[in-house]
C-alpha positions, 0 to 999 in steps of 0.5 A: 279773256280765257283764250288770251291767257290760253294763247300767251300764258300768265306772264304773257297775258300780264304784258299784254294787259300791262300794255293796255292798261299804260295804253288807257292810263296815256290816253286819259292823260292825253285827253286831259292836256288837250280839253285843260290846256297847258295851264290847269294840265299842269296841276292836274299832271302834278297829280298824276306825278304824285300818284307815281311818286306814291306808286314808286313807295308802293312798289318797294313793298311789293318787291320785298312781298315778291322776293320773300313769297318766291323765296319761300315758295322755291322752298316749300316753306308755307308756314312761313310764307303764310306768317310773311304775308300777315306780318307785312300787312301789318306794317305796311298798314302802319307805315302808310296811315303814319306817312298820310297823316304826316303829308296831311299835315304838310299839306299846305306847305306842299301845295304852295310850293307846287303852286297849286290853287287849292290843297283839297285834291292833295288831302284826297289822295294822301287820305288814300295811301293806306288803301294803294300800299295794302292793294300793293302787298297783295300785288307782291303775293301774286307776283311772288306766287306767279300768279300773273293773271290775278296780278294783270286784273288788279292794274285793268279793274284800276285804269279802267276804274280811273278812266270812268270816273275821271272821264264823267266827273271832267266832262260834268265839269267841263259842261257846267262850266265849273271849277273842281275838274282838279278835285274830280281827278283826285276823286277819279284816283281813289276809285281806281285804288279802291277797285284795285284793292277790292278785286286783288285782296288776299282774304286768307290773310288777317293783319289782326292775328298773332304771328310767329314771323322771325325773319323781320330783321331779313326783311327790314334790310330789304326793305331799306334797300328796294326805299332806296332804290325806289326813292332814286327811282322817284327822282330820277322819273319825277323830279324833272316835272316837280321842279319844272313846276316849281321854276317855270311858269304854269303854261311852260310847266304843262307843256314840259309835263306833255312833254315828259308824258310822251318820251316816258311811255318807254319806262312804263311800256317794258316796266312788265318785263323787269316785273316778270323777271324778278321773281323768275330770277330768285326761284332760278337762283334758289334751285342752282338753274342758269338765269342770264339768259332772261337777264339778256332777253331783257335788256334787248327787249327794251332796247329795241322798244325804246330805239323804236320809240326813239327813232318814231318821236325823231321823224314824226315828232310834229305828227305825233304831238300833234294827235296826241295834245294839239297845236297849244303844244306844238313847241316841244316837238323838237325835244321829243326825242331827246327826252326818249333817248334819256328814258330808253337810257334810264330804262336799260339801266333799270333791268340791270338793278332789277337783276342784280337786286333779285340776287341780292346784290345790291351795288347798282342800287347805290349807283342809281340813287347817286344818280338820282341825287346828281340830276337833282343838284344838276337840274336846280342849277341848270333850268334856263329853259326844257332842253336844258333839262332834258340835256341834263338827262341825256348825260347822266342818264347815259352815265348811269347805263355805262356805269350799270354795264362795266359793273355787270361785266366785273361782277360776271367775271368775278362770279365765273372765278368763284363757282369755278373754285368751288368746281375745283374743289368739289372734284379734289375733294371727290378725287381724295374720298 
């Protein structure tokens, strides 16, 4: 492990642990749709797409956690920075045990529109959410402090947590003939939470201490920005499968969700590199240093990843669906690539937001949740079958990244006027004195 962190750097090792984490995380996925089947696959990626609903939530603390660290961090600001981090444990924990008690309370309705057969495996994962919010704040300090090799540690001690005890409890299931292999794979969930959060705390930190922190108005205006963008986030990612399970059958709903399990590994294979570049953008911003080169180095990274992608699903798409889920999923084949053209689109637009929010520009975070809400609308009313849902994506997808990239170019001209007047006036005011 030391010789890999040596050979690539922190944020080297971080993409390369990210990859291999999503590589595990895929892989119990994939076994899980091929020794389930379509029919209970579909409870169990539901599941699955609710951590990622939860994750997304996560996220948005861990954003506003990496932005004020690294603010405070480029400024030497300690006091302050250590005053941030005890404030927001504090209400992260508020917020996440008042959220899981609501959904627990909401537990059947949710279940019976998701046409789950039992709300137990949903209780288990909403009782975990205080445990995932506050391993995420901590995960915010290390990527705020570019701490990356403590940050790649906290997503490897979660997948392989999840991988071993999912993996055994199914399997004991699977043998004994019995019927929990749902309930088994919530279980396996908050195991990878509790090994995550137990090996990323931030024991320095105490959420029972009084602190001075003055700057909470600063961060709760953030903080509605990023839950703004992580909700559109949240639908744009997950409301196809939810709704799919809401409107198809359960055997066409689990192939939908292999479906959309495969065309996703774009998002979630560059979501490293929109991680390393928001905290390396604020410091570069706060000390006055060119930082457009990471934003370019960014967008063609994924955009090659997600061609690459693409162009495999298109020529071998009956080959790959095949090894990864078996012939039971055969039909989606054909849509394979479409649906990785839509994430290869969603994912470059993603890079743009992340930009612009680590200047606190936060345009084209209105744009993506104006999206987000469309494809909802468009996918209520436009379901007769998957490719229907996927075409749905394709296009407002494509949207969205035209509309990110016209909006990058105008704020980049209007961005080379404004410093080029303070030029001016800076050397007419050196040529006066």
């Amino acid at each position: 492990m030391k010789k890999w962190i040596e050979r690539f750097g922190e944020g080297g090792f971080l993409f390369i642990s990210t990859l291999i984490v999503n590589i595990g995380n895929y892989g119990l996925n994939l076994l899980l749709g091929r020794f389930l089947g379509p029919e209970e696959f579909a409870a169990a990626n539901i599941l699955t797409t609710i951590v990622l609903v939860l994750s997304f939530t996560a996220l948005g603390f861990q954003l506003a956690t990496a932005k004020f660290v690294a603010t405070y961090k480029a400024e030497d600001l300690h006091d302050k920075l250590d005053s941030f981090i005890t404030w927001i444990k504090k209400y992260a924990l508020i917020f996440s045990v008042s959220v899981s008690f609501l959904l627990i309370l909401c537990q059947e309705g949710i279940s019976s529109y998701l046409n789950f057969a039992s709300s137990g495996p949903l209780i288990m994962l909403f009782v975990a959410i205080p445990l995932y919010i506050d391993m995420s704040v901590s995960r915010g300090y290390f990527q705020g402090t570019n701490q990356f090799k403590k940050l790649a540690y906290t997503y490897i001690a979660e997948m392989l947590a999840r991988l071993l005890v999912t993996g055994v409890l199914v399997y004991t299931c699977l043998s004994l003939q019995q019927t929990w292999a749902i309930e088994a794979i919530s279980i396996g969930f908050i195991a990878a939470f509790a090994s995550a959060a137990y090996l990323g705390k931030v024991s320095t930190f105490n959420i029972f201490k009084a602190t001075n922190f003055a700057q909470s108005n600063k961060v709760f205006l953030f903080l509605g920005i990023v839950a703004m963008y992580e909700f559109s986030q949240i639908i744009i990612n997950n409301s196809d499968v939810i709704l799919a399970k809401h409107f198809f059958e359960n055997k066409e709903a689990g192939l939908y969700a292999s479906l959309a399990l495969i065309g996703r590994v774009v998002y979630f294979a560059t979501w490293t590199i929109v991680t390393l570049l928001f905290p390396m953008v604020i410091e570069k911003e706060k000390k006055g240093e060119p930082h457009s080169h990471l934003f370019w180095s960014s967008v063609g990274v994924v955009t090659l990843f997600g061609a690459f992608i693409t162009l495999g699903c298109y020529f071998f798409d009956l080959w790959i669906v095949s090894i990864l889920f078996g012939e039971a999923y055969l039909s989606t084949a054909p849509l394979l690539w479409k649906y990785a053209v839509a994430t290869t689109l969603f994912s470059c637009a993603n890079v743009f937001v992340y930009y612009h929010m680590s200047l606190e520009n936060y345009t084209p975070v209105f744009i993506s949740l104006a999206i987000g809400i469309i494809q909802i609308i468009g996918i209520y009313y436009i379901h007769s079958n998957m490719e229907s849902i996927i075409k749905v994506q394709i296009i407002l997808m494509a949207i969205m990244f035209v509309t990110m990239s016209i909006y990058h170019c105008l704020y980049a001209i209007k961005r080379r006027k404004i410093d080029q007047k303070l030029k001016t006036s800076i050397i007419l005011k050196s040529d006066i004195s």
